[in-house]
Residue frames as qw, qx, qy, qz and C-alpha x, y, z in Angstrom:
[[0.538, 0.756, 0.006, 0.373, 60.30, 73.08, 64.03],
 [0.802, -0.167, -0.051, 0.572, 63.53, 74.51, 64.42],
 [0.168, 0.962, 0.046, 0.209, 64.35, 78.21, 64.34],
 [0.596, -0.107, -0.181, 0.775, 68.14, 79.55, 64.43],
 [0.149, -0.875, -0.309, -0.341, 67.18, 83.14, 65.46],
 [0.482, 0.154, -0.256, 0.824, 69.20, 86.06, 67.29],
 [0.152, -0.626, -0.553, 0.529, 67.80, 88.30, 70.10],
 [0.149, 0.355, 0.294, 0.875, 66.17, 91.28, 67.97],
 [0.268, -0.380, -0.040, -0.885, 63.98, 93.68, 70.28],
 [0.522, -0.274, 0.608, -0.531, 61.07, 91.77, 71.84],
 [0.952, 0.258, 0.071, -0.147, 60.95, 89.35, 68.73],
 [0.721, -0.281, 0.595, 0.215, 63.32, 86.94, 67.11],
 [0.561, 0.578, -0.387, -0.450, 64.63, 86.91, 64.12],
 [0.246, 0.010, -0.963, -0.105, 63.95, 83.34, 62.41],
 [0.206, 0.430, 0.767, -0.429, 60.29, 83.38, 63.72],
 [0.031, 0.724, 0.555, 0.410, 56.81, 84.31, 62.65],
 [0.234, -0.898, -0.356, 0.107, 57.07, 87.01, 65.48],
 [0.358, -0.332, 0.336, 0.805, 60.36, 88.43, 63.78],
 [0.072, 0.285, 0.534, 0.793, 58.14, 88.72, 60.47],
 [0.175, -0.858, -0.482, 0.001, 55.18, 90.32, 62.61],
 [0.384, -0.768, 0.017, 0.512, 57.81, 92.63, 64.03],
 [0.402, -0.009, 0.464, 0.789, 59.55, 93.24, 60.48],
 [0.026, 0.568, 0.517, 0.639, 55.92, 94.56, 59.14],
 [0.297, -0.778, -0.480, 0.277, 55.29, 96.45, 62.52],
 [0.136, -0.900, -0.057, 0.410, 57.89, 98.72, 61.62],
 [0.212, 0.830, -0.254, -0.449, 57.81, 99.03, 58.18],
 [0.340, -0.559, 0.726, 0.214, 60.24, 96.51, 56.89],
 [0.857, 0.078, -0.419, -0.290, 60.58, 93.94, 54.08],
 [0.828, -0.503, 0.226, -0.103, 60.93, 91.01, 56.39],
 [0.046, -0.672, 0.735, 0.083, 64.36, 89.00, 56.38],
 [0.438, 0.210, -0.873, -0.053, 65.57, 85.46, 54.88],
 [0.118, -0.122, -0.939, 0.300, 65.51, 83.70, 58.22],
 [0.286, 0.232, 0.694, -0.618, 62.01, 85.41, 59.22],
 [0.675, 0.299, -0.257, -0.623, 60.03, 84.98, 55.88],
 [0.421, 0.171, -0.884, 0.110, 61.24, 81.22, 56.24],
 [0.020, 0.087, 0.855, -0.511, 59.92, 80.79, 59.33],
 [0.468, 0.257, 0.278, -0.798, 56.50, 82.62, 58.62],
 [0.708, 0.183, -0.607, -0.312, 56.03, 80.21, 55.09],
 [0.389, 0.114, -0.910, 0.088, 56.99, 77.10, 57.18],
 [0.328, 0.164, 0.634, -0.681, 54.44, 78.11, 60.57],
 [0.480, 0.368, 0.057, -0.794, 51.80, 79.00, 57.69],
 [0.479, 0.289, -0.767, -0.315, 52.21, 75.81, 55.70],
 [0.258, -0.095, -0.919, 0.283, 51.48, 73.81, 58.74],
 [0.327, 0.305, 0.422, -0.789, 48.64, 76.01, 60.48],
 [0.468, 0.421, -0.246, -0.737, 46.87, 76.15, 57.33],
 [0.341, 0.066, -0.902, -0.257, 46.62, 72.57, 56.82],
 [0.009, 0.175, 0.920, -0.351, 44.47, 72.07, 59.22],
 [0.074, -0.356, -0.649, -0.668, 40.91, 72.05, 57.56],
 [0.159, -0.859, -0.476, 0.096, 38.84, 73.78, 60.61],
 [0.052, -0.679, -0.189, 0.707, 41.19, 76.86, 60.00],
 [0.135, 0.147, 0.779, 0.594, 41.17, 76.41, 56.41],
 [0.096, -0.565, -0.769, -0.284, 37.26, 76.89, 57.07],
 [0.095, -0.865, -0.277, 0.408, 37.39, 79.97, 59.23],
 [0.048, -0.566, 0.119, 0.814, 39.35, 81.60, 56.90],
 [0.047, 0.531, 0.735, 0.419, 36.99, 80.92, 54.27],
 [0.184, -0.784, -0.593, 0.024, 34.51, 82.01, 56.11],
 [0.299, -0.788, -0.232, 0.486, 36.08, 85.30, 57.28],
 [0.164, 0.013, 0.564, 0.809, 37.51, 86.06, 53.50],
 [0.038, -0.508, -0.661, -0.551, 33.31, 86.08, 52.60],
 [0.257, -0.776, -0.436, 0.377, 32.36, 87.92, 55.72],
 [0.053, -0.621, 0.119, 0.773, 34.78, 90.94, 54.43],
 [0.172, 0.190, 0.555, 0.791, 34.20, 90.59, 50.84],
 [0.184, -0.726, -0.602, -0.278, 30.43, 91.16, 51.86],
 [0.177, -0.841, -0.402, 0.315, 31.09, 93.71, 54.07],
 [0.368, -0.454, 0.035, 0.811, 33.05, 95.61, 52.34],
 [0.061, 0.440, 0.780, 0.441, 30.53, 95.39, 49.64],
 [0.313, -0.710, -0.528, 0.346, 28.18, 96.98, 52.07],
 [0.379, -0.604, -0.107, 0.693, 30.31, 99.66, 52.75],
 [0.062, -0.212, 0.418, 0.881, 31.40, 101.20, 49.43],
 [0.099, -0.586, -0.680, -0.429, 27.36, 100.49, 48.71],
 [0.515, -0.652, -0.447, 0.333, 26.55, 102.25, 51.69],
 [0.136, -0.876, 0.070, 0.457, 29.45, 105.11, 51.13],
 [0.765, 0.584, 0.232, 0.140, 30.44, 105.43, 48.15],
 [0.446, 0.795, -0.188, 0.365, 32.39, 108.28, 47.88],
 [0.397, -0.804, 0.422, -0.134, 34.25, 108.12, 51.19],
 [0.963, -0.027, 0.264, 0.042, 35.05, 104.44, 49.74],
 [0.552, 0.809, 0.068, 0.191, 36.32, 106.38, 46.52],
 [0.012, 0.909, -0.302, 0.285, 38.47, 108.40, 48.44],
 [0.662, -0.343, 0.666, -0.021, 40.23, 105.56, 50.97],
 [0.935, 0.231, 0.221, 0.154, 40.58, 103.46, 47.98],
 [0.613, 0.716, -0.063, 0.327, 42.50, 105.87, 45.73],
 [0.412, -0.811, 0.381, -0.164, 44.51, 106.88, 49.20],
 [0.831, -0.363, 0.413, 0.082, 45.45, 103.52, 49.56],
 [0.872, 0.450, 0.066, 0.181, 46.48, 102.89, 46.13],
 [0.253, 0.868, -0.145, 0.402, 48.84, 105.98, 45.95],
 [0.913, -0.356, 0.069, -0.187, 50.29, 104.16, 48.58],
 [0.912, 0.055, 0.404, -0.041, 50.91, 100.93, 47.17],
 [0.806, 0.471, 0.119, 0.338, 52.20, 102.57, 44.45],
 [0.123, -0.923, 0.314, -0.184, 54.50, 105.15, 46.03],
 [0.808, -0.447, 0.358, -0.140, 55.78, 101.87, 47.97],
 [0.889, 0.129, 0.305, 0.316, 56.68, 99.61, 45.23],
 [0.599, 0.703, -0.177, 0.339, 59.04, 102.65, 43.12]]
């Protein structure tokens, strides 16, 4: 692959490590580096042994997080409804 991309900090913009660096600090990520992160992730993701670890590591947290909010309930309660209030602060 090809990436046109301009010196931005210690990442690139037009890379996956421009859109790592866009969500390190905060950002919605730019054209050229959301491009680049769809087009890496389209190709990694074909390949059917990581295809199988992230299976596998989607059911490892669903179960543990199962665990947890069995485990603590209310502290779960409380970190959930944090996060939401968030999520939704974020999107208005």
């Amino acid at each position: 692959m090809t990436y046109v991309h301009a010196q931005w900090g210690t990442s690139k913009h037009g890379t996956p490590a421009g859109f790592s660096r866009h969500q390190v600090l905060g950002q919605d990520a730019c054209e050229a580096c959301t491009a680049a992160k769809k087009a890496y992730d389209a190709e990694h993701y074909k390949r059917p042994e990581i295809k199988e670890a992230k299976r596998l590591q989607s059911l490892a947290k669903q179960r543990a997080f199962a665990r947890l909010r069995e485990a603590h309930p209310q502290e779960f309660g409380v970190l959930y409804e944090e996060e939401k209030a968030k999520l939704v602060a974020n999107s208005a």
